[in-house]
LUMFIDREN-18511 format. One line per 3 residues: number of its first residue (from 0); for each residue x, y, z of C-alpha. Coordinates in Angstrom, 1 decimal. Layout:
residues N
NUM	X Y Z | ...
END
This chain:
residues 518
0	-12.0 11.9 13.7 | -10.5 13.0 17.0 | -6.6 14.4 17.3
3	-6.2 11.4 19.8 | -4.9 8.2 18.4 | -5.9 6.8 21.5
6	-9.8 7.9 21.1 | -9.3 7.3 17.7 | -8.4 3.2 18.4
9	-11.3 3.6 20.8 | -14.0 4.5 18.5 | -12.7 1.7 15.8
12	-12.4 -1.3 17.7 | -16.0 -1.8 18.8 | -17.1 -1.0 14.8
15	-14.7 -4.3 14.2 | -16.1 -6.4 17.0 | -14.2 -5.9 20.0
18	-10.9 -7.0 21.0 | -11.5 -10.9 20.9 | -12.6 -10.7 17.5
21	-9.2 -8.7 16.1 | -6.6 -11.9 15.1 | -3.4 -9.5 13.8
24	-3.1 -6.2 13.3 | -0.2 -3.9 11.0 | -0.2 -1.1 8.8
27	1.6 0.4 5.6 | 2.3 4.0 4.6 | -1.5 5.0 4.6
30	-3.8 1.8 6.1 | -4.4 0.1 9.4 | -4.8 -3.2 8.3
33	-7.2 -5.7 10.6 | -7.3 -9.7 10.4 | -10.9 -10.5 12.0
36	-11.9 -13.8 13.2 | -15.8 -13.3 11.9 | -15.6 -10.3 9.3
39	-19.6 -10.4 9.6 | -19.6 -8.9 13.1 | -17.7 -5.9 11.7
42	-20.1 -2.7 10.8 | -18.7 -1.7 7.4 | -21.0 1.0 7.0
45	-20.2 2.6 10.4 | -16.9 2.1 9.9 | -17.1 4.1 6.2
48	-19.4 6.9 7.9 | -16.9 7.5 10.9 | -14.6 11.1 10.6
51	-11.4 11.0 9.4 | -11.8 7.5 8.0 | -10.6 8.3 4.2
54	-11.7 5.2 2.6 | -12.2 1.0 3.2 | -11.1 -1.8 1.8
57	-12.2 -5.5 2.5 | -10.1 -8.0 0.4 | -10.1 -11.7 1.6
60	-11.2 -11.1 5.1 | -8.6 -8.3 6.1 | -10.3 -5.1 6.5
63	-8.1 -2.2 5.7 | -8.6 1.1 6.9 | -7.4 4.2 5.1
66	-6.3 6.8 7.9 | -3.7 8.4 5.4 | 0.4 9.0 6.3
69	1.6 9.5 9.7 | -1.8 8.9 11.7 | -1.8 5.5 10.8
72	0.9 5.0 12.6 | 0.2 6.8 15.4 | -3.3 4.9 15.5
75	-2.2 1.5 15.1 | 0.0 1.7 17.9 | -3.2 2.8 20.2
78	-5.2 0.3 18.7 | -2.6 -2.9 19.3 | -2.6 -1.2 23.0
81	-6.4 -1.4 22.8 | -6.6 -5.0 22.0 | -3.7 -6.2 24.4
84	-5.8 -4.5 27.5 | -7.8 -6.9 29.8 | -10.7 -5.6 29.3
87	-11.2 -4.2 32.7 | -8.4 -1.4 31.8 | -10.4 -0.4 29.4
90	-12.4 2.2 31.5 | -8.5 4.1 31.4 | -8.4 4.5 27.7
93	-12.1 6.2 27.4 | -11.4 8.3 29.9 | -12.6 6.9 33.5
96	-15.6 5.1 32.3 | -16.0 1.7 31.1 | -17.7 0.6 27.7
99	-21.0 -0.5 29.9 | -20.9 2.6 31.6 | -20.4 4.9 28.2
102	-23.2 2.9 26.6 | -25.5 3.5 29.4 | -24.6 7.4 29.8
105	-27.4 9.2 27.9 | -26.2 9.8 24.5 | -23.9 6.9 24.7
108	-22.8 4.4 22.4 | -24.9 1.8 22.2 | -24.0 -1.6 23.3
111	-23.6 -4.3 20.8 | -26.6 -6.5 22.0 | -28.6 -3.1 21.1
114	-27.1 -2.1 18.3 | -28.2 -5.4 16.9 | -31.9 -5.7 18.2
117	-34.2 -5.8 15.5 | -35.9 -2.2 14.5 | -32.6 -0.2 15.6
120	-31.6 2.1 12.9 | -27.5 1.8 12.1 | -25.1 4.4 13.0
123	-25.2 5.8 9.3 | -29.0 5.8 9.5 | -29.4 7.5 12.8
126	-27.0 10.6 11.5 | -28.5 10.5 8.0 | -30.8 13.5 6.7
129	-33.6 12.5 6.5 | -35.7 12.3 3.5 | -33.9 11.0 0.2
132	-29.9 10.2 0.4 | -27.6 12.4 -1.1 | -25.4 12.0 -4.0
135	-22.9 11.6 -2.4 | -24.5 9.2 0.2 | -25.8 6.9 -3.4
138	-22.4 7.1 -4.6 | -20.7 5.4 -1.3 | -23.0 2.6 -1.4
141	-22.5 1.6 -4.9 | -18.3 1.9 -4.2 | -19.1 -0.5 -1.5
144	-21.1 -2.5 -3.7 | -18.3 -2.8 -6.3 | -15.8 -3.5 -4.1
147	-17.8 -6.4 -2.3 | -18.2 -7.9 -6.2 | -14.5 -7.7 -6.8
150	-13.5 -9.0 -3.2 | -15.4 -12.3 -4.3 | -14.1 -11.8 -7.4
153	-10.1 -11.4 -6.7 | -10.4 -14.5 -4.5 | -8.2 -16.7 -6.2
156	-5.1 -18.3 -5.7 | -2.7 -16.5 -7.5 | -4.3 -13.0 -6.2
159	-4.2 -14.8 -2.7 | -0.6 -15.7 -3.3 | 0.2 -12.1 -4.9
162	-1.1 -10.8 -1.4 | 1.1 -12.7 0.8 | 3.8 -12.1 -0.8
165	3.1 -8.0 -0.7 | 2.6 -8.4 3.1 | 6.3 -9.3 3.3
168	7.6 -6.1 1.7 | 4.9 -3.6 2.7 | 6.3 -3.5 6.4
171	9.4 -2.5 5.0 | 8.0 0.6 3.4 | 8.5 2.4 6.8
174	12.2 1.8 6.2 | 12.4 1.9 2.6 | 11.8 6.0 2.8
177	13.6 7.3 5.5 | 16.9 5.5 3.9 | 15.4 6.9 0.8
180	15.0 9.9 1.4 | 18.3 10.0 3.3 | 20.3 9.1 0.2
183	18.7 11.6 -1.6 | 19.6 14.3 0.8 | 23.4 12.6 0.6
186	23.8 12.6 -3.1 | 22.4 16.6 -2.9 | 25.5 17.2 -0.7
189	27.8 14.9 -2.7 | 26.5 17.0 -6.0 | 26.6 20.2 -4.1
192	30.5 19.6 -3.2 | 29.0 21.1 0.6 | 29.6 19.3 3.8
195	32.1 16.6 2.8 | 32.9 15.8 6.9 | 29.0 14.5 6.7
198	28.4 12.5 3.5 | 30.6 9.2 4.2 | 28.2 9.0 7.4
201	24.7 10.0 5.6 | 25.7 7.1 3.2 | 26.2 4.6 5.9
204	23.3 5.4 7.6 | 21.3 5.4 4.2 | 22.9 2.3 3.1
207	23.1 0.2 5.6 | 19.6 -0.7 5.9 | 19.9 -2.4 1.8
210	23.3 -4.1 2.4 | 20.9 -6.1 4.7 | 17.5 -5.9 3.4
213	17.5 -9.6 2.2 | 17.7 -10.8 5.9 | 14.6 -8.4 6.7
216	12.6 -10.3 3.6 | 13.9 -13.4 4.6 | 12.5 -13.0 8.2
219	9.0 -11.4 7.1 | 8.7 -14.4 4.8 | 9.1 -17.0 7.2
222	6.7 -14.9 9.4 | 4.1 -14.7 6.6 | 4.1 -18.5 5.6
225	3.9 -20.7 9.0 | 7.8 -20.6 9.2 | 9.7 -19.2 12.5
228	10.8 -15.8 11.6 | 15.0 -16.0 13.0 | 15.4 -19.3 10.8
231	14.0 -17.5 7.6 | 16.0 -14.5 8.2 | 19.3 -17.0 9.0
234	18.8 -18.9 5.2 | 18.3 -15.4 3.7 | 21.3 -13.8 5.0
237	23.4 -16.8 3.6 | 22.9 -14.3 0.0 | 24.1 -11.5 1.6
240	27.1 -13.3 3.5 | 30.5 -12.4 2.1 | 31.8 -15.5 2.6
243	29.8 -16.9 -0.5 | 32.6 -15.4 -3.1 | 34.5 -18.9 -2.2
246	31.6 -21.0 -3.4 | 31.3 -22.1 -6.5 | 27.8 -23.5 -9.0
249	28.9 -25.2 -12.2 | 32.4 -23.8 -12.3 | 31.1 -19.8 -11.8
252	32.0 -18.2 -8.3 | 29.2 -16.5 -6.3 | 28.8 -13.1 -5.8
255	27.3 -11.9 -2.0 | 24.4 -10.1 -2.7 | 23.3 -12.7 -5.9
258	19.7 -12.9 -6.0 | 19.0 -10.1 -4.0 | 15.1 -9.6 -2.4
261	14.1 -12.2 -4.9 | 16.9 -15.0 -3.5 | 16.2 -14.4 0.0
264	12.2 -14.6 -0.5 | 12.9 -17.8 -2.4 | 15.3 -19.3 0.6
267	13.4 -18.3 3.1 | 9.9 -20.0 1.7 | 11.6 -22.9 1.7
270	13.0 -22.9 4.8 | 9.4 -22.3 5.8 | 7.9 -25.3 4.0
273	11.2 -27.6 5.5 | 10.6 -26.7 8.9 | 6.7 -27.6 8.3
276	8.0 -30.1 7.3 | 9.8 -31.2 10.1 | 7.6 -30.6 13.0
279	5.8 -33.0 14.9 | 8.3 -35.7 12.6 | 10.9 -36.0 15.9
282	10.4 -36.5 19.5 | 9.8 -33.3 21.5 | 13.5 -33.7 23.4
285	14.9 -33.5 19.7 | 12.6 -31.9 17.7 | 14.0 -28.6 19.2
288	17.3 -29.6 17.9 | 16.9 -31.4 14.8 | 14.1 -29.1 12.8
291	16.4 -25.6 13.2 | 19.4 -27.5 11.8 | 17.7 -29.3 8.8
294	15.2 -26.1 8.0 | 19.0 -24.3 7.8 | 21.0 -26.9 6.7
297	18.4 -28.1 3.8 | 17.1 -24.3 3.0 | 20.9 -23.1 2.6
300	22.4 -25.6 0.4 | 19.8 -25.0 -2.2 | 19.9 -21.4 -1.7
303	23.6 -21.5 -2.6 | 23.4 -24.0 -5.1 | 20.7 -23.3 -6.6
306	17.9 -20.4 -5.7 | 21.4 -17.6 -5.8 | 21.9 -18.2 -9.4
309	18.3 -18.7 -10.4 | 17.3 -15.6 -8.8 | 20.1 -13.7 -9.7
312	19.3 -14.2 -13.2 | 15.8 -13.1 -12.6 | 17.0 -9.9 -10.8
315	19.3 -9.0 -13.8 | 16.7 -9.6 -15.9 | 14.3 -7.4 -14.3
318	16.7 -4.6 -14.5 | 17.7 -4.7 -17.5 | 13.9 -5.2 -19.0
321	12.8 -2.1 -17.0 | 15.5 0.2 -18.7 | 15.1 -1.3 -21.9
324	11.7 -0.8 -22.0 | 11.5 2.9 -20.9 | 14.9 3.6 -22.7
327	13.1 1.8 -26.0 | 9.6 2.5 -26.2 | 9.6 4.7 -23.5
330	6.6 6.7 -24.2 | 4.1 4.3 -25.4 | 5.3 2.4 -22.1
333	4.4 5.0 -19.7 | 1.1 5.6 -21.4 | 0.4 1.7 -21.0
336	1.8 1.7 -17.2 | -0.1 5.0 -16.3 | -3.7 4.2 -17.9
339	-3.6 0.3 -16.7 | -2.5 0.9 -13.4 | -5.6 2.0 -11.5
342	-7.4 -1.0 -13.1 | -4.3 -3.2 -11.9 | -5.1 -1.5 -8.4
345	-8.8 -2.7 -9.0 | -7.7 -6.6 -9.2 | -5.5 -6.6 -6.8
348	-2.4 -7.5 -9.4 | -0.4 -4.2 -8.3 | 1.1 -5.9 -5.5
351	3.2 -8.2 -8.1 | 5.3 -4.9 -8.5 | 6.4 -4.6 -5.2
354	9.1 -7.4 -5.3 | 10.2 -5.8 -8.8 | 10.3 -2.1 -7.0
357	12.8 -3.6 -4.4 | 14.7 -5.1 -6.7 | 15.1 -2.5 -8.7
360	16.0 -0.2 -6.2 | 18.8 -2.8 -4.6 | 20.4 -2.8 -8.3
363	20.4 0.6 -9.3 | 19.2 2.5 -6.3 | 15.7 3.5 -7.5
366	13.0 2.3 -9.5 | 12.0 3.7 -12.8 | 8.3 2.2 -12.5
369	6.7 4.4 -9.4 | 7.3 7.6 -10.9 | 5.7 6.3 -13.9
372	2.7 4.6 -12.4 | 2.4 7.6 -9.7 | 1.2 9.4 -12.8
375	-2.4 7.3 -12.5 | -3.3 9.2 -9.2 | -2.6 12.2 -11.0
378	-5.2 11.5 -13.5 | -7.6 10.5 -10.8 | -6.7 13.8 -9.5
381	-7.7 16.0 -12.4 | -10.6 13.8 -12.9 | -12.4 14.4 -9.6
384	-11.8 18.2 -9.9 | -13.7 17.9 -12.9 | -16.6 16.3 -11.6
387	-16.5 19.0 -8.8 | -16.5 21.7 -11.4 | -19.4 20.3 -13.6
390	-21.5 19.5 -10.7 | -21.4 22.5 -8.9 | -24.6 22.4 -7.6
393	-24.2 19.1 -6.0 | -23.1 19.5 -2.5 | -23.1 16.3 -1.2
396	-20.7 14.9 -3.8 | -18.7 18.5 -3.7 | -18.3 17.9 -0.2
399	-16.8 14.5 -0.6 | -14.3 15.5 -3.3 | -13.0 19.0 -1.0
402	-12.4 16.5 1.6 | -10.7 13.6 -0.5 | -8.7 16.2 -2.7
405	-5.6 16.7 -0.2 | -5.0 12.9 0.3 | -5.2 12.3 -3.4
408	-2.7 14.9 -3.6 | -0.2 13.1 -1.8 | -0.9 9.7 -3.3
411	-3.8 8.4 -1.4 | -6.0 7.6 -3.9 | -8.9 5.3 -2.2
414	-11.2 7.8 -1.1 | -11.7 9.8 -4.8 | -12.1 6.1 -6.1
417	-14.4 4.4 -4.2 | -16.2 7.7 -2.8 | -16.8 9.7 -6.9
420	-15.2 8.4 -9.5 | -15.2 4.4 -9.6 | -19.2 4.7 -8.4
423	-19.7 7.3 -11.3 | -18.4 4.8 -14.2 | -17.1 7.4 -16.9
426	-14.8 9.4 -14.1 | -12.7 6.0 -13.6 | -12.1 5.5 -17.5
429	-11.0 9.0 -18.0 | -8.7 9.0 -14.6 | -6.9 6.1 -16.4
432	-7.0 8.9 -19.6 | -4.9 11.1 -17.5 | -2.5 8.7 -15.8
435	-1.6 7.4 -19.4 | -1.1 11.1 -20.8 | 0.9 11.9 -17.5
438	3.1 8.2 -18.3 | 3.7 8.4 -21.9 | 5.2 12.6 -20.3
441	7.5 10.7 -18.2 | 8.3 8.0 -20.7 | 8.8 10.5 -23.3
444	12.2 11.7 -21.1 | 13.0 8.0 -20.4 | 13.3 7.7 -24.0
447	15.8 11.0 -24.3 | 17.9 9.5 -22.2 | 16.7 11.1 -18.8
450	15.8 8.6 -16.1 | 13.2 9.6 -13.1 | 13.3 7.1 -10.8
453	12.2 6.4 -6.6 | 14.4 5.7 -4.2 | 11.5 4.1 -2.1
456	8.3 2.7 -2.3 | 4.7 4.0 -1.1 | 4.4 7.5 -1.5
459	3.2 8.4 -4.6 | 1.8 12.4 -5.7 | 3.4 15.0 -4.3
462	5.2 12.6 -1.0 | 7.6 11.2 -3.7 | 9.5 14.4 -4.5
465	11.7 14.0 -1.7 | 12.4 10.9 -3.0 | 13.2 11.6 -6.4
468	16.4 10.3 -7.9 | 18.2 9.0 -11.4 | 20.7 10.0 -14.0
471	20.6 13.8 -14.2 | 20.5 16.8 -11.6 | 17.8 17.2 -9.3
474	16.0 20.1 -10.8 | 15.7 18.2 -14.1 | 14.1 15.2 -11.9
477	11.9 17.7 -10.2 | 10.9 19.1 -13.8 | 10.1 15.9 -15.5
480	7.9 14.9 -12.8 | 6.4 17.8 -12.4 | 5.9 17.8 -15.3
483	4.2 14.5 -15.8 | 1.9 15.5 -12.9 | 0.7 18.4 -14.2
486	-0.3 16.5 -18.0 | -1.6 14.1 -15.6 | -3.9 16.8 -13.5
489	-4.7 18.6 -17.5 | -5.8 15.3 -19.5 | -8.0 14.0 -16.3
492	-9.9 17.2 -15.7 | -10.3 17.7 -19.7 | -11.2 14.2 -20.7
495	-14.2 13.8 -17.5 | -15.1 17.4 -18.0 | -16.1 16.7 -21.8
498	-16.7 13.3 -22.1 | -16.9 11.7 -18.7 | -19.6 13.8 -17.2
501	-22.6 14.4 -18.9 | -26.4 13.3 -18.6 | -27.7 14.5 -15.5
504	-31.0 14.1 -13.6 | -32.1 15.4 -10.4 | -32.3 14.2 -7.1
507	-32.9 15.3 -3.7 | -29.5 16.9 -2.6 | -30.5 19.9 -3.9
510	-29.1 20.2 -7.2 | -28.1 17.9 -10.3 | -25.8 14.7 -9.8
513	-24.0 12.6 -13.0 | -26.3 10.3 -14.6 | -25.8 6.3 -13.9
516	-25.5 4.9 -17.1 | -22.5 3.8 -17.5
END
């Protein structure tokens, strides 16, 4: 894929269908994520095929392109630029010449009208080899395949609803690690006893960002469910308000902050639903006036006499259940976490953590669950150096696997599951093998007493040292994890390298590829 994110926007957009047919666009850590207004006109397989483009994933009509860390952000920002252009500025972006004129030039992209005529092979075809597809080619399509089957079958309502509430939280992420990874840095000085002039300021600028985060949820959940994004974020930050120590529920005093991320997604969807509520119910002259004060008026009394304690009870509980359960049965925790997580990432049921990850890290300052669950890409990790090792002959697949390997280093797991091990059957089940080993390692320490905890969320691999953080020194953190990586890497590679690997027949790529069955 080109260096430019500019050309890099330029050579997506036309695979999705053009500007007009692009309804939102974001991103998290690693995806630009697309809202289409007819998912058939986008070219999937072109889309899969194009350099640089680490993996693709279609779930309920958003299409969600893996680009990896830091170019996605760089690439989104081209691409909204892209799609906000009349299209007669487009000839600026690609250089001086227009899409007409670069589908015309010889050797130019061909324009959609001929791209769909009947007879015209697709962009995959035409830079195919010809004869029979390679391994790895076979293996791409039938990750597609399986990911079209789940996408029909992870359309339900409580996946739908899990979704929605994930695309509050995952625009956070961005702020989630630098304030992470600040307070790490500040609690290394603190430990350190070494620049004391600079530590109260680090921990401002680390902190202030959670002292408010409720009134960022609130506003991204207003924005997510129909509601208008300043009223949300108004109800939510009614639970971070110190003013609500003088109010009182059934004789017990509020606390600011009760409820947390939980409180202030609960006040803000209903401040959503009353101000749905309320439209088109008053005349235009006083509709302007009347819906803002109900939607806060209505939303904040039940968030102060009501959704604060209820939610603050579900917040405690969550903290205390995560330490009890790591502190408790630490071990055979982690190796349940590790193993079911990629199969959690499969259903689409992962995003239910996020809430708990941010709660977790408002109450205690990091969450004990993603260094845990990080441990699955690790076996996914040692699982698709495996398969490169056994199949050695296999070029095509090998090829796939060099250039998927560094992203699945740092926590981008899409492209060694959908592109080798998830197509191969056997791979998958012994990647789980490895992230369970590499839990259970982690868990093992919880149970000793040694807590490794996150102080964000999103990286994952190798991107979450920096963000490492709990009850004991740094170096012991680094260890544990490490350590839990590397029985991670050891139980993946062994368990696909003897059992998950093992008829083979040939094919056309030039040498022997895993066998099908699975």
């Amino acid at each position: 894929m080109p260096n430019d994110p500019l050309a890099t926007a330029a050579a997506l957009l036309p695979l999705v269908g053009g500007p007009a047919n692009v309804t939102s666009v974001a991103h998290c850590m690693t995806r630009l994520r697309l809202g289409l207004a007819d998912p058939s006109r986008a070219d999937e397989e072109a889309l899969r095929a194009l350099p640089g483009v680490l993996g693709l994933v279609v779930a309920d009509g958003t299409y969600q392109v893996v680009l990896g860390p830091g170019v996605v952000t760089r690439v989104t920002a081209a691409f909204e630029e892209l799609v906000a252009r009349p299209t007669t500025e487009e000839p600026a972006a690609l250089g001086g010449r227009s899409a007409a004129e670069e589908a015309a030039a010889p050797g130019g992209r061909p324009t959609a009208e001929e791209a769909a005529a009947p007879g015209r092979p697709s962009a995959a075809e035409e830079t195919a080899a010809p004869g029979r597809p390679s391994a790895a080619e076979e293996l791409a399509a039938r990750g597609a395949a399986l990911k079209e089957e789940r996408r029909r079958r992870n359309a339900t309502p409580v996946k739908t609803a899990l979704r929605r509430v994930a695309a509050v939280f995952v625009p956070l992420i961005p702020a989630l690690i630098g304030c992470g990874i600040l307070a790490g840095v500040n609690g290394l000085l603190l430990n350190a006893g070494l620049l004391p002039w600079l530590t109260p300021a680090l921990a401002a600028v680390a902190s202030g960002f959670m002292a408010l985060i409720a009134v960022f949820v609130g506003h991204n959940t207003a924005k997510e469910f129909g509601g208008t994004p300043v009223l949300g974020g108004a109800v939510a930050a009614i639970v971070v308000y110190p003013g609500v120590a003088k109010v009182s529920v059934a004789g017990v005093t509020l606390a600011p902050g009760q409820g947390g991320v939980l409180g202030a997604l609960a006040a803000a969807l209903l401040a959503a639903y009353v101000e749905r509520w309320c439209r088109g119910r008053f005349p235009d002259a006083l509709d302007v006036l009347l819906t803002p004060t109900l939607t806060v008026l209505v939303a904040g009394l039940a968030t102060l006499y009501g959704l604060m304690y209820a939610a603050g009870a579900v917040s405690s509980a969550v903290g205390t259940a995560a330490t009890w359960l790591l502190a408790t049965t630490g071990a055979f925790a982690g190796f349940v976490l590790g193993g079911l997580f990629l199969p959690l990432v499969m259903l689409g049921l992962h995003q239910a953590l996020i809430p708990l990850h941010t709660t977790l890290i408002e109450q205690q300052g990091y969450t004990v669950l993603l260094p845990v669950l990080a441990m699955a890409g690790a076996g996914q990790v040692g699982a698709s150096l495996a398969v490169y090792v056994r199949l050695r002959h296999d070029t095509s697949l090998r090829t796939t696997i060099r250039s998927a390997l560094p992203a699945g280093l740092l926590g981008v797991g899409e492209p060694l599951i959908y592109g080798v091990s998830l197509p191969l059957g056997r791979p998958f089940l012994t990647a789980c093998a490895g992230g369970a080993a590499g839990g259970a390692f982690v868990g093992f320490f919880a149970m000793l007493g040694d807590r490794v905890g996150a102080t964000a969320i999103g990286p994952s691999g190798w991107a979450l040292f920096p963000l490492l953080a709990g009850n004991r020194g740094w170096g012991t953190l680094l260890g544990i994890y490490a350590g839990g990586l590397l029985t991670g890497y050891a139980v993946g590679f062994a368990a696909t390298y003897v059992f998950g690997v093992t008829d083979r027949v040939p094919t056309g790529s030039g040498g022997p590829t895993p066998s099908r069955s699975r």
